[in-house]
MARSEGU-82589 format. One record per residue (C-alpha): x, y, z. Coordinates in steps of 0.001 Angstrom, whole numbers, padded with zeros to 6 digits, always signed. Example, Ala and Ser with C-alpha at 12.3 -4.5 7.8 and 13.67 -1.06 7.14 Angstrom:
# residues 2
+012300-004500+007800;+013670-001060+007140;
END
This chain:
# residues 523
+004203+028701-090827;+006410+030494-088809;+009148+028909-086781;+010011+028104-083109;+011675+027128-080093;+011083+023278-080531;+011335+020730-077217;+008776+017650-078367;+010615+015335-080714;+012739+015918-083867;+013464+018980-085292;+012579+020731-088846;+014520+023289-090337;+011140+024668-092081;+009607+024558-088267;+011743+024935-085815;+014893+027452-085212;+017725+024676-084973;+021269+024121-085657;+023058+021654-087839;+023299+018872-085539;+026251+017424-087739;+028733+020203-086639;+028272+019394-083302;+029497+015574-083872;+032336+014659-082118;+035152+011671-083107;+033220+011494-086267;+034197+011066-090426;+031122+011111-092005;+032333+011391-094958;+034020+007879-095007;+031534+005920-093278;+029344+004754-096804;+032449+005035-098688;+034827+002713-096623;+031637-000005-095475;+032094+001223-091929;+030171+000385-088736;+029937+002887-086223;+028326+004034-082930;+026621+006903-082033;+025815+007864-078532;+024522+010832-076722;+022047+011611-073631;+018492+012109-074724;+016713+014943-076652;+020371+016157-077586;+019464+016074-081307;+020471+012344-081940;+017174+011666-084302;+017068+015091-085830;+020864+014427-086569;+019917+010773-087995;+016905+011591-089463;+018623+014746-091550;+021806+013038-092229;+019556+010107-094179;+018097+012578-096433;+021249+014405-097287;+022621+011162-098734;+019111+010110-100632;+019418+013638-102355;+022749+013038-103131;+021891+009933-105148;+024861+008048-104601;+023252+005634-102324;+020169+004499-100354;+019923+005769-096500;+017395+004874-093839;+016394+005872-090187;+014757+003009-088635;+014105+003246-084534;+013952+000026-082936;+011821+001719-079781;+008737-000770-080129;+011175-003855-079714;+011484-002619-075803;+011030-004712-073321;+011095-007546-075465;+013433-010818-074417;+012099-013136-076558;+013675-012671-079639;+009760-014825-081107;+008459-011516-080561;+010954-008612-081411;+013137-009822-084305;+009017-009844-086732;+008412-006373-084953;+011906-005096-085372;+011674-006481-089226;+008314-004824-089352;+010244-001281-088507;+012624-001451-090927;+009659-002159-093558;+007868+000678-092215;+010380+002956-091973;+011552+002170-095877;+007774+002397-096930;+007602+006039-095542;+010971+007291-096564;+011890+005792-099507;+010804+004562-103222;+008621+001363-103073;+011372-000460-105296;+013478+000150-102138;+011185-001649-100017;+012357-004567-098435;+009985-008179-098802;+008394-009683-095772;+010554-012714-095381;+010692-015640-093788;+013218-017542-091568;+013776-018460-088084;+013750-015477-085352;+017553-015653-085016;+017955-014784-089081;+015442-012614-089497;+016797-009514-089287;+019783-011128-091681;+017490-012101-094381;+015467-008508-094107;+018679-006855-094188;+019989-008914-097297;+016835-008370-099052;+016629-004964-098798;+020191-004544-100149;+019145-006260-103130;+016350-004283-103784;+018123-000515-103285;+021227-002445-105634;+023449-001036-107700;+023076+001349-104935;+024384+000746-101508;+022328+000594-098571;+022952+002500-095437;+021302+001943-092304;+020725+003999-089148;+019293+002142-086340;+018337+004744-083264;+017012+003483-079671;+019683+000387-079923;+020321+000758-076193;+016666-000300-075098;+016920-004102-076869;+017544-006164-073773;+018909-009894-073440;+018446-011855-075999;+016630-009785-078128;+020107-007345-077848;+022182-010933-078304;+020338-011887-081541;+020855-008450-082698;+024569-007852-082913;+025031-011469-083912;+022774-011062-087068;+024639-007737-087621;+028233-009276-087032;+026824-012440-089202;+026314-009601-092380;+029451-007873-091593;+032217-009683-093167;+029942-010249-096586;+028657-006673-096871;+028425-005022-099785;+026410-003670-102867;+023337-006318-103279;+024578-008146-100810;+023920-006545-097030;+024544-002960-095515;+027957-001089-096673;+027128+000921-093511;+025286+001333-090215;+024904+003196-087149;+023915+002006-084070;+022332+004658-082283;+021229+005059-078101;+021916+006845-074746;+024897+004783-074246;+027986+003613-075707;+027749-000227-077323;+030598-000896-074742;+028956-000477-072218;+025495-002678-073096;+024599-004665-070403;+023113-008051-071852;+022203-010847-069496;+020377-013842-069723;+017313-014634-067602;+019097-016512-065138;+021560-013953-064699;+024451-015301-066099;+026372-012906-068720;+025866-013945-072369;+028789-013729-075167;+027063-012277-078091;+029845-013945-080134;+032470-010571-079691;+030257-008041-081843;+031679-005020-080484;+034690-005799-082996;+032742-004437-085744;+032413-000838-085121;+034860+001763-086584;+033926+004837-084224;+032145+005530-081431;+030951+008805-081802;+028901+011438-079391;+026997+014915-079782;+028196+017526-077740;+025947+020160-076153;+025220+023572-077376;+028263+025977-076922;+027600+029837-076197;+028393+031084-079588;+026117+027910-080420;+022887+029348-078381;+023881+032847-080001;+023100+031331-083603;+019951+030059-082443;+018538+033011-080316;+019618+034917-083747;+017559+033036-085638;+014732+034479-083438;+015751+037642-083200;+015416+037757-087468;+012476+036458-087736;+009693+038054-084891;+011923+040890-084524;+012304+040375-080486;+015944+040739-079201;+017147+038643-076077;+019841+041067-074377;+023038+039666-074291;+023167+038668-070209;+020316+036996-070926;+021417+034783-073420;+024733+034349-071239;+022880+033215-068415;+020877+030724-070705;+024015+028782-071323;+025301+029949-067612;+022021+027576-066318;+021659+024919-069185;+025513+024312-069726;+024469+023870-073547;+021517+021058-072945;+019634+021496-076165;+016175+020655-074743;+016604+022749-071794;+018219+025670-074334;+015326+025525-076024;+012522+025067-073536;+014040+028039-071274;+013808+030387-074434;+010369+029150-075342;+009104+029826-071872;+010182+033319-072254;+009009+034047-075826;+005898+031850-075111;+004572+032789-071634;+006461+035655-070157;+007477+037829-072916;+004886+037224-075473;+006776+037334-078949;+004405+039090-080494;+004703+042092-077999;+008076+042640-079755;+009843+043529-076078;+013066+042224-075132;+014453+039494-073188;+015834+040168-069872;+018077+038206-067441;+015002+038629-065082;+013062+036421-067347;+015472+033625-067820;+015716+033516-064384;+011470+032942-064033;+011523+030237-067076;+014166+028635-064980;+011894+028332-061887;+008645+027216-064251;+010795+024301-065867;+011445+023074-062620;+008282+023745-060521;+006313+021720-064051;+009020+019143-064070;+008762+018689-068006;+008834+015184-069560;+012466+015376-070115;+012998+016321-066564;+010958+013574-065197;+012983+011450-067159;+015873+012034-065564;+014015+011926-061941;+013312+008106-063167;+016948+007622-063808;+017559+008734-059895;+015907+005956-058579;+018691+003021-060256;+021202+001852-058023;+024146+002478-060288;+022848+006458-060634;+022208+006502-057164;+025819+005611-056210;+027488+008300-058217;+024840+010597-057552;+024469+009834-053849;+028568+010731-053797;+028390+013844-055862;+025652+015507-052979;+027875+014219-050171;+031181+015371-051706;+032316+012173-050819;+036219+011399-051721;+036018+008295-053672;+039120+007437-055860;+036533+004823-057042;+033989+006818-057994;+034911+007666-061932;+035865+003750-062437;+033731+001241-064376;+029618+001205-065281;+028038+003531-063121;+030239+006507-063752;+030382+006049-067546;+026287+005198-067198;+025953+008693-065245;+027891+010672-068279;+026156+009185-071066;+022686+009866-069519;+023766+013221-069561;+023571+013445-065466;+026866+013831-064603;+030437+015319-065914;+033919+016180-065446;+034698+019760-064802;+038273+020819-063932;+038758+016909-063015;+035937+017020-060969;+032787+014884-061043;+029645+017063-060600;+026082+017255-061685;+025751+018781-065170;+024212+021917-065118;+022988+024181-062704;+019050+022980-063805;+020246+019109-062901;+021460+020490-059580;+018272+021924-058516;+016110+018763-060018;+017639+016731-058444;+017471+017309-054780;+013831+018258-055643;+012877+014974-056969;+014884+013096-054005;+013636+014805-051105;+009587+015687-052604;+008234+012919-050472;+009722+014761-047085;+008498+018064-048419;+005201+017412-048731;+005836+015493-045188;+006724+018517-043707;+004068+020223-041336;+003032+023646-042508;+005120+026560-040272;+003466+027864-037424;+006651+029988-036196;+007409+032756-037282;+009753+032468-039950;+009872+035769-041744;+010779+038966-039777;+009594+042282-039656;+011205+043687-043070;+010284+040670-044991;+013576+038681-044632;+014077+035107-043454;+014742+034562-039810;+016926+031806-040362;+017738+031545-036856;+014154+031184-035752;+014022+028492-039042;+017399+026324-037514;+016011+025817-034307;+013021+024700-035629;+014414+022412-037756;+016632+020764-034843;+013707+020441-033094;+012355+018818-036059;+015793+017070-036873;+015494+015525-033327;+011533+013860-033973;+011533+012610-036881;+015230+012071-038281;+015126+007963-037414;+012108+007238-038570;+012789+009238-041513;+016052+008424-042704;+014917+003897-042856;+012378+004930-045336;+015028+006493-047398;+016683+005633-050429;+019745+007964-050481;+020660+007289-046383;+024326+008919-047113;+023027+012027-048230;+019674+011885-046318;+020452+015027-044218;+021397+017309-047103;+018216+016365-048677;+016168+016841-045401;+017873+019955-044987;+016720+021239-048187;+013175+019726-047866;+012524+021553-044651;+013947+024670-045995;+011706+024614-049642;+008497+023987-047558;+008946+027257-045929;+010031+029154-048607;+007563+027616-050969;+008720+029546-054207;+008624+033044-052520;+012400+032964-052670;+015360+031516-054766;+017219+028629-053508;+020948+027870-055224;+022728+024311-054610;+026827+024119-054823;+027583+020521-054693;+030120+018076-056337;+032586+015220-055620;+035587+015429-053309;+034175+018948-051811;+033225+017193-048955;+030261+019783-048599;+026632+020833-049412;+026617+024767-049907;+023069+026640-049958;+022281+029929-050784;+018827+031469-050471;+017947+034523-051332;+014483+036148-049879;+013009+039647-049706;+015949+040887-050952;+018411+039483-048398;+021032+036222-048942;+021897+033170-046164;+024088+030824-047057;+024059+027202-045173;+026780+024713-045791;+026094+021303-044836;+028683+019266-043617;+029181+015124-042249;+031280+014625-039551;+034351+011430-040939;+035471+009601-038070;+039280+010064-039248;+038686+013996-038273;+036205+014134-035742;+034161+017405-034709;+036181+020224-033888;+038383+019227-037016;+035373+019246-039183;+033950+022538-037454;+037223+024066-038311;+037140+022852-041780;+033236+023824-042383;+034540+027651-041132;+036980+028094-043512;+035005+026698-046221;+032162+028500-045658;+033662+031872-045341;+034804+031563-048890;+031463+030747-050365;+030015+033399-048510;+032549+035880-050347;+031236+034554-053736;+027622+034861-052771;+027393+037999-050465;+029776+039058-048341;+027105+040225-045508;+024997+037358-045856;+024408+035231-042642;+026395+032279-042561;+025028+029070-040831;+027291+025847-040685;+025145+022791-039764;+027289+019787-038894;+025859+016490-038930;+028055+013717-036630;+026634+010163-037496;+029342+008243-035978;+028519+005303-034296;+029135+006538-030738;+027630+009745-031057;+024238+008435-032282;+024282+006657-029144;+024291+009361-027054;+021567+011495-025708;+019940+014458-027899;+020856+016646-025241;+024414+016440-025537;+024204+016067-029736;+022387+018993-030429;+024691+022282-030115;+024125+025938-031283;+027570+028283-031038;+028201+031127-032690;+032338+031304-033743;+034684+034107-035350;+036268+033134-038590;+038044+036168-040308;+036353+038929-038077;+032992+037445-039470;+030174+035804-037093;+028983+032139-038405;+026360+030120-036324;+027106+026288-035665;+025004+024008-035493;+025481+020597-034808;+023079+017523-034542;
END
C-alpha cells in the first residue's frame, strides 16, 4: 500500500508520510517519566499529532518489555456530569482499550464499587494483572470530562497517587487534551466552583507539541518526493509553511490537495507555488472538518473577546492576562509573534473573517453596478460608493443582530467586498493586536488595492485618526504594491457622531501622503 498525505485521524508510519511526533515534544523527559513514577500533562491544539504521538509512544515501551503501556481516550465520557454514568463508561474504555492493545492477562476485571472509586479499583486491578511489570497509562481527550465527572476524576487519580507502584496502581500517566490541566474549568451545576481536593499537585510536567518547522515540512515533502517520484519546487514548499505556520493538519491537507486534485501524483509533474496557492483557496472555500472546528470555537465568549480584539487591533494591556488568552493559544487560534498577539497563520486569518461575516455575505444583494472596468480590473471606486450607500441602509439594523459589534465594520467591509469578488480574485487580511488597523489587499485581473480599515477613539478624534490611517497605509501599500490604489475607510462610532445626520457622516476626499494619492472615506 503506498503511502500519503494523511488529515483524518492518527497517523501510520506504514500509511502515511509522517514525522516522529516525539521530536517535536516540548518541556518533556520521556525517558524518566516510567522510571521516576511521574505524572504529567500533555497539551496541544487539535489534529497536531497528540494521539499519533500517544498512540506510538505506547507501543515503543510494550516492545521494549520493560513495562506495560496503554492509550485509553476518554472521548465517550463527554458530556457526561453524572459521574452514575461516565465513571462504568470511562472503566469500560480502559477495558476496551487493554483488550485491543494488549495480552488478555493484561486485561483489567470488571469491578465493582461505588461511581466515585471506580476508576480507583479498575486502575488497581489492572496494575495487578500487568505486575511484576509496571503499568503506564495515557489518558487522551481529558479536557472534555466536565463537572463532576472531571471532579471524580482527578480525585480517584490523586487518591492512587501517593500508593503507586508495581501491583499496586499506575507508576505513570499522562493526561492528555487541548488545554493545559491548569486551566480546567470545573463547576458544579449551580455554578459554584468545586475544589477537586488540589489535584493539580500531582503532575511533574506540563508538556506541549510544537508545530511543524520548515526544515520539518522539508522531511515530509521528501518523503514524497522518494517515493512517487514528484518533486515540490522549493518556493512551493516555502510558501506551505509561509501559509500554515507549521499546522500539521493544514501541512498536510494543503500538500494532499495538490498531489491529490491539482497535480495528480501519478502524472509525475512538479509542484508549483501556483498550486499551493489554489489548495489554499479549496481548503477554505470546503471549510474542512478541522476548519469548521475552529469556526465553532468563534462563537464562545472567551474566543470572541481575544479574537474580537485581535481584528480591531485594539490596545488592551489586558488582553494576554488570565483564561481567555491562554484558552485562545492552546486551541491553537491565537499566538505571540514579536510580543504581539495575532491570529496563527495566514489560513486562520482568512477563516476567520469568513466564518464571522458568511451570514452578511450571503445577505448581500447581487451587484448591479458596474464593478469591473474595461481591462478587467476592479473599480474600487465605483465598489466604495456603493458600499456607503449600502453602509448607510442597512448598517443599524445590521450591526444588533451581530455577535462581534466591535469589529462589525471590518467584517461588513469584507463581506461586501467577497460577494463581489466571489473567488474571481485573491483577498489577503493583515490584522493583529495593538495595530489599531484592518489592512486588505485584493488582487484582481492582475491589478492590487489595498483598503485599511480604521475606528475612530474618542481620545484622537478624526483628523488625528485620518492622519494616522495615511501614514499607516502608505507603508502597507509599499509591502504590497507600490502603485496599487490605496483607499482608507474610517469608521467614527462615537456617540455624538452617530447622532448626526448621514449627510454630514459620510465623506469621500482624496489626500497627498508622500507624493501618493489615497481616497478617504469616512462613515
Amino acid at each position: 500500500m503506498s503511502r500519503f498525505f494523511n488529515t483524518t485521524g492518527p497517523c501510520n508510519p506504514a500509511e502515511h508520510y509522517m514525522l516522529d511526533p516525539a521530536e517535536r515534544l516540548i518541556n518533556a523527559n520521556l525517558s524518566l517519566y516510567v522510571e521516576k513514577k511521574l505524572y504529567w500533562v500533555l497539551h496541544a491544539p487539535r489534529q497536531t499529532g497528540k494521539t499519533t504521538f500517544l498512540q506510538s509512544w505506547a507501543s515503543e515501551i510494550n516492545n521494549k518489555g520493560k513495562a506495560v503501556a496503554c492509550y485509553v481516550s476518554v472521548e465517550r465520557c463527554q458530556g457526561m456530569s453524572d459521574i452514575r454514568q461516565s465513571m462504568p463508561d470511562l472503566c469500560s474504555a480502559i477495558r476496551e482499550s487493554a483488550n485491543s492493545s494488549l495480552e488478555k492477562a493484561f486485561i483489567p476485571s470488571e469491578v465493582s464499587g461505588s461511581p466515585g472509586s471506580l476508576l480507583s479499583l479498575t486502575l488497581i486491578d489492572w496494575a495487578s494483572k500487568v505486575a511484576p511489570k509496571p503499568l503506564v497509562v495515557l489518558f487522551d481527550e481529558v479536557d472534555i470530562l466536565k463537572d463532576d465527572t472531571m471532579i471524580s476524576f482527578l480525585r480517584q487519580l490523586r487518591s492512587g497517587f501517593a500508593t503507586r507502584g508495581i501491583g499496586k496502581f499506575p507508576v505513570s500517566t499522562a493526561l492528555v487534551g487541548m488545554r493545559d490541566l491548569r486551566d480546567y474549568l470545573v463547576q458544579s451545576k449551580d455554578g459554584v466552583p468545586l475544589n477537586p481536593g488540589s489535584p493539580f499537585n500531582i503532575k511533574q510536567d506540563s508538556v506541549t507539541l510544537g508545530n511543524f518547522s520548515l526544515p520539518d515540512i522539508q522531511k515530509l515533502i521528501a518523503q514524497h518526493e522518494e517515493e512517487k517520484g514528484q518533486n515540490f519546487e522549493p518556493d512551493a514548499v516555502e510558501m506551505i509553511y509561509d501559509f500554515t505556520r507549521g499546522q500539521p493538519w493544514l501541512v498536510n491537507a494543503i500538500a494532499q490537495k495538490c498531489v491529490w486534485k491539482i497535480v495528480p501524483e501519478e502524472e509525475k509533474k512538479p509542484v508549483k507555488a501556483e498550486h499551493i496557492l489554489q489548495a489554499k483557496e479549496m481548503l477554505i472555500q470546503e471549510r474542512a472538518v478541522h476548519l469548521d472546528s475552529l469556526a465553532e470555537r468563534l462563537k464562545e465568549p472567551r474566543v470572541k473577546r481575544v479574537i474580537q480584539a485581535i481584528i480591531t487591533g485594539d490596545i488592551d494591556p489586558s488582553l494576554a492576562e488570565g483564561d481567555d488568552f491562554r484558552l485562545c493559544i492552546d486551541l491553537g487560534i491565537v499566538s505571540v509573534e514579536d510580543g504581539t498577539p495575532q491570529i496563527s497563520n495566514p489560513i486562520y486569518r482568512e477563516v476567520i473573517p469568513r466564518v464571522l461575516n458568511q451570514g452578511m455575505q450571503y445577505a448581500v444583494p447581487k451587484p448591479h453596478f458596474k464593478w469591473l472596468r474595461d481591462d478587467g480590473t476592479l473599480n474600487m471606486p465605483e465598489m466604495l460608493k456603493n458600499f456607503q450607500a449600502f453602509w448607510r441602509r442597512h448598517a443599524d439594523t445590521w450591526e444588533q443582530k451581530s455577535d462581534y459589534t466591535e469589529a462589525f465594520p471590518h467584517l461588513l467591509v469584507l463581506a461586501f467586498m467577497q460577494r463581489i469578488i466571489n473567488g474571481g480574485g485573491r483577498v489577503e487580511r493583515e490584522y493583529a493586536a495593538g495595530r489599531g488597523r484592518m489592512d486588505i489587499a485584493i488582487e484582481y485581473g492582475g491589478k492590487w488595492s489595498i483598503i485599511e480599515v480604521k475606528l475612530v477613539h474618542p481620545a484622537d478624534g478624526l483628523e488625528t485618526t485620518i492622519s494616522e490611517g495615511l501614514e499607516q497605509i502608505s507603508s502597507y501599500r509599499d509591502t504590497i504594491d507600490e502603485n496599487a490604489e490605496a483607499f482608507l475607510l474610517v469608521f467614527d462610532r462615537r456617540r455624538e457622531t452617530v447622532a448626526s445626520p448621514w449627510e454630514e457622516r459620510l465623506k469621500w476626499e482624496t489626500r497627498t501622503f508622500e507624493n501618493k494619492s489615497v481616497t478617504v472615506l469616512c462613515q
